[in-house]
C-alpha positions as CSV (number, residue, x, y, z in Angstrom):
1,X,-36.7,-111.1,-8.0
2,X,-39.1,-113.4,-7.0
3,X,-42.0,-114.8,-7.2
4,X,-45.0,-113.0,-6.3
5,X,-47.2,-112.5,-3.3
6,X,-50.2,-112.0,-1.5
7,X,-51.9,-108.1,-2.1
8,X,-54.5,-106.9,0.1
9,X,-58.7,-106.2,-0.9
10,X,-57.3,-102.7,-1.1
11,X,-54.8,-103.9,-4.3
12,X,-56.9,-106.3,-5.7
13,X,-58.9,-105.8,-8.7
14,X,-61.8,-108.4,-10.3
15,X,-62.3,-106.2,-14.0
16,X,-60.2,-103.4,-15.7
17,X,-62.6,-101.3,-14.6
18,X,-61.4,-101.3,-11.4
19,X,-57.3,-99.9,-12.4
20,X,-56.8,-96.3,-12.8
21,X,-53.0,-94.6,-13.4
22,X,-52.8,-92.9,-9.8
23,X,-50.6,-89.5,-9.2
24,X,-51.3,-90.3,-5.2
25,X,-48.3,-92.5,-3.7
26,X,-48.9,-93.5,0.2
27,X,-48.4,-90.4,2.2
28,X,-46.0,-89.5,4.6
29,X,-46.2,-90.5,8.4
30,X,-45.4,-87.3,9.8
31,X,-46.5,-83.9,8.5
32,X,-42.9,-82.5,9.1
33,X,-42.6,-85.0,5.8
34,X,-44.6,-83.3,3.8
35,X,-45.1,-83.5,0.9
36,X,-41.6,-86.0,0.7
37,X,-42.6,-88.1,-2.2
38,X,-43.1,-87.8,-5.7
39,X,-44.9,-88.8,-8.8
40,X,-43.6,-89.5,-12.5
41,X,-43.9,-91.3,-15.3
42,X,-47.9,-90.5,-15.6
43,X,-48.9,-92.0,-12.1
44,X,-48.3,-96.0,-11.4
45,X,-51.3,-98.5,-11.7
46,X,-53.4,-99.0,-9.3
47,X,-56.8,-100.1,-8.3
48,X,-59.7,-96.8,-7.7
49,X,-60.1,-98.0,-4.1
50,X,-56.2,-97.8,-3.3
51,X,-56.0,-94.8,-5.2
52,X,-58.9,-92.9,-3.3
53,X,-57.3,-94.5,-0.2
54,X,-54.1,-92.6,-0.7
55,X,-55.4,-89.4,-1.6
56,X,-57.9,-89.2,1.4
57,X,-54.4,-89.8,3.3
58,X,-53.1,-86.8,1.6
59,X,-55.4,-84.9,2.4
60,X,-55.3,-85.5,6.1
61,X,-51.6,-85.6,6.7
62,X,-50.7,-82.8,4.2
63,X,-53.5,-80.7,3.9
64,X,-53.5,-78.7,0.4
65,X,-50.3,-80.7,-0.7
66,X,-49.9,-83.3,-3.4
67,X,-47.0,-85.5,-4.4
68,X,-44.4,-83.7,-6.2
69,X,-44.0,-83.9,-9.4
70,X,-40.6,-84.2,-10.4
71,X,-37.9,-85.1,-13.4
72,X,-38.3,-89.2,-14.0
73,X,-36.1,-91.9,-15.8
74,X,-39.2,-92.9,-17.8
75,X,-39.0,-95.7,-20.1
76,X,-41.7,-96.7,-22.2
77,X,-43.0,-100.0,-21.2
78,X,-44.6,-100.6,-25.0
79,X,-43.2,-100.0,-28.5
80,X,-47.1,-98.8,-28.8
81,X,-49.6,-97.6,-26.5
82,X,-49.9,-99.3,-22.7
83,X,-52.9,-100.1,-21.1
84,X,-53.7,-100.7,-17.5
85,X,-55.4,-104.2,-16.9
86,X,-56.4,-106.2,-14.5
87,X,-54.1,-109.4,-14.5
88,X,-54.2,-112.2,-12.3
89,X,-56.3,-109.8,-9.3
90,X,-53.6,-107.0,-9.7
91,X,-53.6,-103.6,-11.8
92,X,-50.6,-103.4,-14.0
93,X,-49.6,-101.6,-17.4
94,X,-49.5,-104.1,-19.8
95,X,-48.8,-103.9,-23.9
96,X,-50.9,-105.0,-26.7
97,X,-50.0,-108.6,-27.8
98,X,-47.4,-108.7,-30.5
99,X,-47.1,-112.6,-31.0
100,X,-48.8,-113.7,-34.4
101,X,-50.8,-116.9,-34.1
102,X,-53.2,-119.1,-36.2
103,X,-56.9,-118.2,-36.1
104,X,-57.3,-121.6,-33.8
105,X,-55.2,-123.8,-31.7
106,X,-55.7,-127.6,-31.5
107,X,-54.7,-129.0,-27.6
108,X,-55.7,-132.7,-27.5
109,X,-57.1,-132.6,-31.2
110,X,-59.3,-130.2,-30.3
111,X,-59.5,-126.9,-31.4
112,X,-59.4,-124.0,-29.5
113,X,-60.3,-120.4,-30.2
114,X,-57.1,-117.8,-29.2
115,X,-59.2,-116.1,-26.7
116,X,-59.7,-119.4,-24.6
117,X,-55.6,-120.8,-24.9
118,X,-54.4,-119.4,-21.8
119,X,-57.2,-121.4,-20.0
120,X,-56.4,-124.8,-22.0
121,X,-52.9,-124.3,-21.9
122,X,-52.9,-123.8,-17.8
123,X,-55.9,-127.2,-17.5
124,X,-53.2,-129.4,-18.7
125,X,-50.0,-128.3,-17.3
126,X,-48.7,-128.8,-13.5
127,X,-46.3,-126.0,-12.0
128,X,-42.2,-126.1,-12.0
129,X,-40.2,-125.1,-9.1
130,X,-39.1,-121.6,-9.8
131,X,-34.9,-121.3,-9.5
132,X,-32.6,-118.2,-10.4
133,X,-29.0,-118.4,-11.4
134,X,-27.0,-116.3,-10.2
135,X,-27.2,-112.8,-12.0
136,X,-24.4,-112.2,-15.1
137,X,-22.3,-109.7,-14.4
138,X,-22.6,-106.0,-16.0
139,X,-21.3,-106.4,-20.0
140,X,-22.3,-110.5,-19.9
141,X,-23.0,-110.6,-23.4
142,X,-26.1,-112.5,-24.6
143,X,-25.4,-115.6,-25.8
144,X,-25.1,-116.1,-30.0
145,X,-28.3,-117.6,-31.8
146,X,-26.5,-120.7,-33.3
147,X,-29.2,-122.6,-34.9
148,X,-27.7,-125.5,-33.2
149,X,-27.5,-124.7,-30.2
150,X,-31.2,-122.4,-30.6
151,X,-33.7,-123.7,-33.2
152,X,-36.5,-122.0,-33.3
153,X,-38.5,-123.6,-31.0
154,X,-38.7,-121.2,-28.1
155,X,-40.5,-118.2,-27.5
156,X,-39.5,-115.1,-25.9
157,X,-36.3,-116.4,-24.5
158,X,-33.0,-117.3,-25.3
159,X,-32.6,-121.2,-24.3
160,X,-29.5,-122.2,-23.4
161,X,-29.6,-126.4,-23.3
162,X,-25.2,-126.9,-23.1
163,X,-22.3,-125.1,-22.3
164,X,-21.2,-125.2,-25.7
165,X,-24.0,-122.6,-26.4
166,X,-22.8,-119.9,-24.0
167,X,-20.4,-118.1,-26.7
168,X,-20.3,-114.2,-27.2
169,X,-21.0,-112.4,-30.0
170,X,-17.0,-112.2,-31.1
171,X,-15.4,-113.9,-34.0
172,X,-14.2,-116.2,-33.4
173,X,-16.8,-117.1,-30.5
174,X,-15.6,-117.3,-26.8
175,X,-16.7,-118.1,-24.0
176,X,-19.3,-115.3,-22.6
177,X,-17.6,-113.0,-19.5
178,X,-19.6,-114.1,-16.3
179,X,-21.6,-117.2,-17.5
180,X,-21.8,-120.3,-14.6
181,X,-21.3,-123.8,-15.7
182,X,-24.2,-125.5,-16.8
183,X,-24.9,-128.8,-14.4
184,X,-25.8,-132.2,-15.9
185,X,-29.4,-132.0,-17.3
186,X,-29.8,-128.0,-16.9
187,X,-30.6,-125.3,-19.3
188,X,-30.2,-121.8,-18.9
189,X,-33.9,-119.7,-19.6
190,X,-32.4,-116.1,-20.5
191,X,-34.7,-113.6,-20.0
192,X,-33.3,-109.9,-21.3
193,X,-34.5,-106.6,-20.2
194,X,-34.6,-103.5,-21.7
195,X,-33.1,-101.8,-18.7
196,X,-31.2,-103.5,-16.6
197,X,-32.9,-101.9,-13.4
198,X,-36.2,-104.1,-13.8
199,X,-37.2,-106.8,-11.4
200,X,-38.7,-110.1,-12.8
201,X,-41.1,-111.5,-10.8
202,X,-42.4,-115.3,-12.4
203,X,-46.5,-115.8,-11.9
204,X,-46.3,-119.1,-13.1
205,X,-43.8,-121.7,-14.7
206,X,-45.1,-125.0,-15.7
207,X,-44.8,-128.0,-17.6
208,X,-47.0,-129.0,-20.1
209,X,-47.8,-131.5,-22.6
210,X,-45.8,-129.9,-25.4
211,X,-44.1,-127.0,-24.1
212,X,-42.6,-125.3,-20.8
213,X,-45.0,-122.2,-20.1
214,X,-43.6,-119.3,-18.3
215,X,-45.8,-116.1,-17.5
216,X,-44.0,-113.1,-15.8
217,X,-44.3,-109.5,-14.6
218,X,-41.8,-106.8,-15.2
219,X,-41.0,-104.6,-12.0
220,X,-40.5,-101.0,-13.1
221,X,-37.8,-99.9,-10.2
222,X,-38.3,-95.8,-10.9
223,X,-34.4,-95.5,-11.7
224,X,-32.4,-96.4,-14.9
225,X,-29.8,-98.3,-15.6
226,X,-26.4,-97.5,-14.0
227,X,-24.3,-100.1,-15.7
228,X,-23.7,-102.1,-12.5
229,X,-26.5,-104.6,-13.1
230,X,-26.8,-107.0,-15.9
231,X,-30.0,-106.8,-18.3
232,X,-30.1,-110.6,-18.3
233,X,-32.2,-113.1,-15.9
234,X,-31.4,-116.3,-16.0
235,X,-33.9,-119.4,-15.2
236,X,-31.9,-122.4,-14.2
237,X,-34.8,-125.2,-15.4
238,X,-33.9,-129.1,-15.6
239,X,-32.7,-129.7,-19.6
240,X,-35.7,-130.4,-21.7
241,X,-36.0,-130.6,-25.1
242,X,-39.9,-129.2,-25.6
243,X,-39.9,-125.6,-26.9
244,X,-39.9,-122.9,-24.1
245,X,-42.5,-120.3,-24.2
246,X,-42.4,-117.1,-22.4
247,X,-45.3,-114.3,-22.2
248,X,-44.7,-110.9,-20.5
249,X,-47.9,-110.1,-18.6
250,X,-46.7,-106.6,-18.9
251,X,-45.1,-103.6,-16.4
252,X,-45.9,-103.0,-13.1
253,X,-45.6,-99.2,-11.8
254,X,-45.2,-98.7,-8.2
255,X,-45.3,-95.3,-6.5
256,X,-42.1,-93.6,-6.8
257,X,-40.4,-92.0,-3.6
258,X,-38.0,-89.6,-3.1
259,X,-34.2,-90.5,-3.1
């Protein structure tokens, strides 16, 4: 997990236009490789120029070969039909927005149309210091939505502001397997997966006037969950009491390779 980093004018995109699902992962080295790798899963995102890149690779290195196509752990990144966008200069899958909101937004008494709110959110917000906490082990159960210790404030996350609101599932509640202690003014930001394989990777965490605004990327990891990873991740952010809102910028495919 982590935050990000630089991709090269191969990987970078400027419109949608410029992302295609590719079936061409980097080729092999050596030609005694061949072919040694393998799609699934549809192809991963991708921008045309990387794409083309890789194939013209192919076809040098493994002449008349392609990546194999084999059997894939495939998990649907979307509850409806994925997309490939350009986000942020980079080609991911992402899924149609499923968050309801009000026609307009109002930031400083002004209002806003929906299309422009990621802009006037970001103009008035200035970036957090992105920390982990150490992952939960395998079984840590999610913490209980007590409306006391969660009122609906937050937004795509689990908040936990005191220790008190760490508590399982079981009746009567105890303490959840694997939590850390909170410290003195932190909360917890719980961020669950649907498999516990995925990376997280944050694109931006800030603090704004009314909120704490966290944008992140799912890692798809070509495998599935073996049960020794958690499907928590955990955000250690100082204790606040403004609403925390979290927005998946969607799935990132990377070539798969052969085990």
């Amino acid at each position: 997990m982590g935050t990000g980093g630089s991709i090269s004018d191969m990987d970078t995109c400027a419109t949608d236009a410029d992302c295609t699902s590719c079936l061409w992962a980097a080729a092999p080295a050596d030609k005694s490789e061949c072919p040694g790798f393998f799609s699934c899963c549809g192809g991963f995102s991708a921008t045309k120029k990387r794409c083309d890149s890789n194939r013209a690779a192919w076809d040098a290195t493994c002449p008349g070969q392609s990546p194999q196509d084999r059997p894939c752990p495939c998990i649907p990144p979307c509850e409806g039909t994925s997309a490939i966008s350009c986000v942020a200069g980079r080609c991911i899958f992402g899924c149609p927005m499923t968050v309801d909101a009000a026609p307009d937004a109002a930031f400083n008494d002004v209002a806003v149309p929906d299309a422009n709110v990621p802009d006037a959110i970001h103009a008035s917000c200035a970036p957090l210091p992105v920390e982990w906490a150490q992952e939960p082990a395998p079984g840590t159960c999610p913490p209980i939505p007590n409306p006391a210790c969660y009122p609906e404030i937050d937004t795509g996350v689990t908040v936990a502001r005191y220790n008190a609101c760490l508590v399982s599932w079981s009746v009567p509640p105890s303490k959840c397997t694997g939590w850390p202690t909170l410290g003195d003014g932190q909360e917890f930001v719980i961020l669950e997966m649907d498999d516990c394989s995925y990376n997280v990777n944050i694109e931006s965490l800030e603090s704004c006037a009314d909120h704490i605004q966290i944008n992140y990327l799912i890692n798809y990891t070509c495998s599935t969950c073996d049960g020794k990873r958690s499907n928590l991740r955990v955000l250690v952010l100082p204790r606040d009491s403004r609403p925390v809102v979290a927005v998946s910028q969607g799935t990132f495919f990377g070539p798969c390779f052969s085990p």
